[in-house]
N, C-alpha and C positions, 0 to 999 in steps of 0.2 A: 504494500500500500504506500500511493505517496503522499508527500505531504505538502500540501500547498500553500503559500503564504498568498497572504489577500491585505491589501491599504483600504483604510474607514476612511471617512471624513465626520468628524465631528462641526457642522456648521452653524453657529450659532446667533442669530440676527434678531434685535428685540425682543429678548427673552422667548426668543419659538426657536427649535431644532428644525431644522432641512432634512427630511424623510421622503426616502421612495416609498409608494403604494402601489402595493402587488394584493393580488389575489390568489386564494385558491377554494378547493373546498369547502372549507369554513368559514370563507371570508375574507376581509381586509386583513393585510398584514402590513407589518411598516418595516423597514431595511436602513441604514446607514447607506449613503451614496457611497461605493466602490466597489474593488473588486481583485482579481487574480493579476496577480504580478508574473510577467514572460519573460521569458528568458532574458537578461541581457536588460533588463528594466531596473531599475531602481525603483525604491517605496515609494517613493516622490514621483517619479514620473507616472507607476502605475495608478496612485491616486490622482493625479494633472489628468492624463487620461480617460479614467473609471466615472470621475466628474462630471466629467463634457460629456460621454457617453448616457449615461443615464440622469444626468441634473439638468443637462447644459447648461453649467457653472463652471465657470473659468475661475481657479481658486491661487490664492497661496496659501503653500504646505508650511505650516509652523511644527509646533514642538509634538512630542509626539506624549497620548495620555493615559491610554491604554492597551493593554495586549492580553486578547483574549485565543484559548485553545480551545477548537470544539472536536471533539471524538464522536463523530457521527452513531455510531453502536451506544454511547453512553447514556443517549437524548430521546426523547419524545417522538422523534422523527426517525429512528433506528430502521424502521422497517423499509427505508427508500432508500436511509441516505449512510447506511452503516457502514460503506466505505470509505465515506469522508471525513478526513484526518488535516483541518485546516487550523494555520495560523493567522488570525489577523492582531494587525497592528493599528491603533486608530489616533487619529493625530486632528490636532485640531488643526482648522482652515478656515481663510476669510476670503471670502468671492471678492472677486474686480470688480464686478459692476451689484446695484439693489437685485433684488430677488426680482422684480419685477422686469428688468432688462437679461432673465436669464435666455437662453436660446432654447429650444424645443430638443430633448433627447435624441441624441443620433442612433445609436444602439442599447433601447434597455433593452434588461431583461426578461426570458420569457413570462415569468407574471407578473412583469410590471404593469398597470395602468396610469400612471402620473406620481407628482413629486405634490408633497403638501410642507405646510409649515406646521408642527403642533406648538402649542403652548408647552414651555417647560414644565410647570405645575400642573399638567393633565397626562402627563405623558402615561402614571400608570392606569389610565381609564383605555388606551389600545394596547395593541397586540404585535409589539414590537421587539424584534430581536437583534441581540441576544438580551433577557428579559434584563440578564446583572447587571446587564450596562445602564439601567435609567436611571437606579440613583447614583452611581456615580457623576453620568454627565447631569441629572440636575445641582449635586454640592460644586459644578464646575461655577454656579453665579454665586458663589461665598467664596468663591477663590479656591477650594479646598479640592485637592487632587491628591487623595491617599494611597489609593494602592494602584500600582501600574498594570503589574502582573494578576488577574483576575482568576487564573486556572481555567479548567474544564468545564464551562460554564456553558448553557443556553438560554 
């Protein structure tokens, strides 16, 4: 099995996060914009990239806030996805232009259907992953960024 490394964007703009909305089965689900780092790519360039693909947000990559393992077999989603053995890393990023002058997604993903803004203080009323990430990036508006390394989390 391999092991894939994938860059987040954590994008944070008046207190609302920058989420993809994808569908499946059950519903609404919400993503962090990014994705799988190629060969021959840097994290930075694969989230520059991952961005404008699914945001179209043209971003700068800052410091980096979390890193999250997911073991596909360990998780809720085992029965698809139990070969999946990823690393991401999620850094936080400020777009070049307002939300508003972003471009239309060039290539999302297969369940994507568009990009929303939630409210930081609602975030745990959807259905977003990975779920350990929402309070950390809501203690990100009290400055407070504790633990980097998250584990085997979904």
């Amino acid at each position: 099995m391999n092991i894939r490394n994938s860059a987040k964007a954590v994008i944070i703009e008046n207190d609302r996060l920058l989420l993809t909305k994808n569908i499946d089965g059950e519903g609404f689900f919400y993503l962090f914009p990014g994705g799988g780092q190629e060969h021959g790519e840097t994290l930075t360039e694969a989230l520059i990239r991952e961005c404008l693909e699914e945001a179209g947000a043209d971003v700068d990559v800052k410091e980096l806030l979390h890193i999250r393992e997911y073991i596909g077999k360990n998780h809720e989603h085992a029965s698809f996805d139990s070969a999946v053995h990823q690393i991401e890393y999620y850094f936080r990023c400020e777009p070049h232009s307002i939300a508003a002058d972003f471009l239309p997604p060039t290539n999302p993903d297969s369940h994507q259907v568009g990009i929303v803004w939630l409210p930081l203080e609602e975030l745990a009323n959807y259905r977003i992953y990975p779920k350990a990430i929402v309070e950390p990036v809501q203690q990100l508006l009290d400055g407070k960024t504790e633990r980097v390394y998250l584990g085997d989390v979904n």
